[in-house]
N, C-alpha and C positions, 0 to 999 in steps of 0.2 A: 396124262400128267397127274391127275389126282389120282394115284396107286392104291391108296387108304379107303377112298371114298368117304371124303372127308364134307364134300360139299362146295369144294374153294382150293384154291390152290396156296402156298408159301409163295414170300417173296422170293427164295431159291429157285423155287420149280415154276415162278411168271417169269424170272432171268432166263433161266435154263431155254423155255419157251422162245424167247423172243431169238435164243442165239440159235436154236435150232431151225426157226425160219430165216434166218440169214439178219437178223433186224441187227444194226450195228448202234448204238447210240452212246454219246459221252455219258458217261458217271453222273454229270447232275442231269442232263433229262434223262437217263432210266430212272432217278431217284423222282424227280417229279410226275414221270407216267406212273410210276407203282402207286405213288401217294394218293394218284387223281381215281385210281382205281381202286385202292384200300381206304373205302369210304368210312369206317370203322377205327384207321390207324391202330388197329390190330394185329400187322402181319398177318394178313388173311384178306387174300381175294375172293368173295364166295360167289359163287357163279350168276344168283339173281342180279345181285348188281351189276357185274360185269356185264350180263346181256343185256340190262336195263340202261344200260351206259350209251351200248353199240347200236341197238334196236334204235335210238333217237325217238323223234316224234311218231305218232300214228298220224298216217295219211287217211284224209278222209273217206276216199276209194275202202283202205282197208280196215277202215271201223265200219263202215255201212256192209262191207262182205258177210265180217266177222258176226253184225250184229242183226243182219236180215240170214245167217244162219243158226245162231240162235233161237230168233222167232221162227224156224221149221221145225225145231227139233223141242222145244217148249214151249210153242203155241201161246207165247206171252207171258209163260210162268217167271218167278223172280230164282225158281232150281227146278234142277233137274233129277231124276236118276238115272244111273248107270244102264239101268232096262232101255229106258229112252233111249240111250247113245247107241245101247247095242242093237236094237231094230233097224236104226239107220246105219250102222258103221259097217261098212264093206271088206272085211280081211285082206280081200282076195286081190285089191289093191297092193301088196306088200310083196315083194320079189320074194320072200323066205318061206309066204303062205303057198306062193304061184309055185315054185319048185317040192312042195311039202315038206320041207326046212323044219319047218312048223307048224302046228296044228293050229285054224282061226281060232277057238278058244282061246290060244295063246297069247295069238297077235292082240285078239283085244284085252284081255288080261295088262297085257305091254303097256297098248294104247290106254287103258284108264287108270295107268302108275304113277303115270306124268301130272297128276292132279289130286288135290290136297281132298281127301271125301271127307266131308261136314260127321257129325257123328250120327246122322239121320240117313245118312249114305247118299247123300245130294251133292251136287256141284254147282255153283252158282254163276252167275255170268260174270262176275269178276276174274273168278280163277279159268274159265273157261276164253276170255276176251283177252289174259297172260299165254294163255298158252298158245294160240292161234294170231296173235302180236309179234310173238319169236320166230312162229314157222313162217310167217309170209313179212321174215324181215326184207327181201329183196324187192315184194309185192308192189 
């Protein structure tokens, strides 16, 4: 949907979306689901919100996961770096690395895109507690 890679989708291309999954809705609620999701009244849905939206609350299960993985990988530190992650992070996990798709190098290069690096090249448990909130939204 975002073809630009814009970060966020148009109100065109969240239409578009919703007819392409079959969603049928009158005129004023699609006008009021777009609104509820164009937090900004921008015409622009930009994707944090929108998963921040869907995600809902953290289960306590999945803050204690998230946050007693943390404390293995920074031993209490308030950041980390990317060495850190890479010591523990397993490539080989990834269908693309397992087939040779891709070189591990790669896969983690990938995996540590997804996160905003401090200008000290650190990650902090905030952006690291965003990002593993998304993945184990089902959790």
């Amino acid at each position: 949907m975002d073809k630009l890679s814009r970060g966020g989708i148009t109100r065109n291309d969240f239409l578009w979306a919703l007819k392409e999954t079959g969603t049928t809705l009158s005129k004023h609620d699609l006008d009021k689901l777009y609104k509820y999701f164009d937090k900004k009244s921008d015409d622009f849905v930009r994707y944090p919100e929108f998963i921040e939206i869907l995600r809902g609350d953290l289960s306590q299960r999945r803050a204690d996961l998230i946050r007693s993985t943390w404390q293995k990988l920074g031993h209490g530190a308030d950041a980390i770096n990317f060495g850190t992650l890479q010591k523990s992070y397993d490539p080989f996990g990834q269908d693309q690395v397992k087939i040779g798709k891709i070189k591990p190098d790669h896969a983690f290069k990938e995996f540590i895109a997804q996160w905003e690096v401090r200008k000290d090249g650190l990650i902090n448990y905030a952006d690291f507690l965003d990002f593993y909130w998304v993945i184990f939204i089902n959790f």
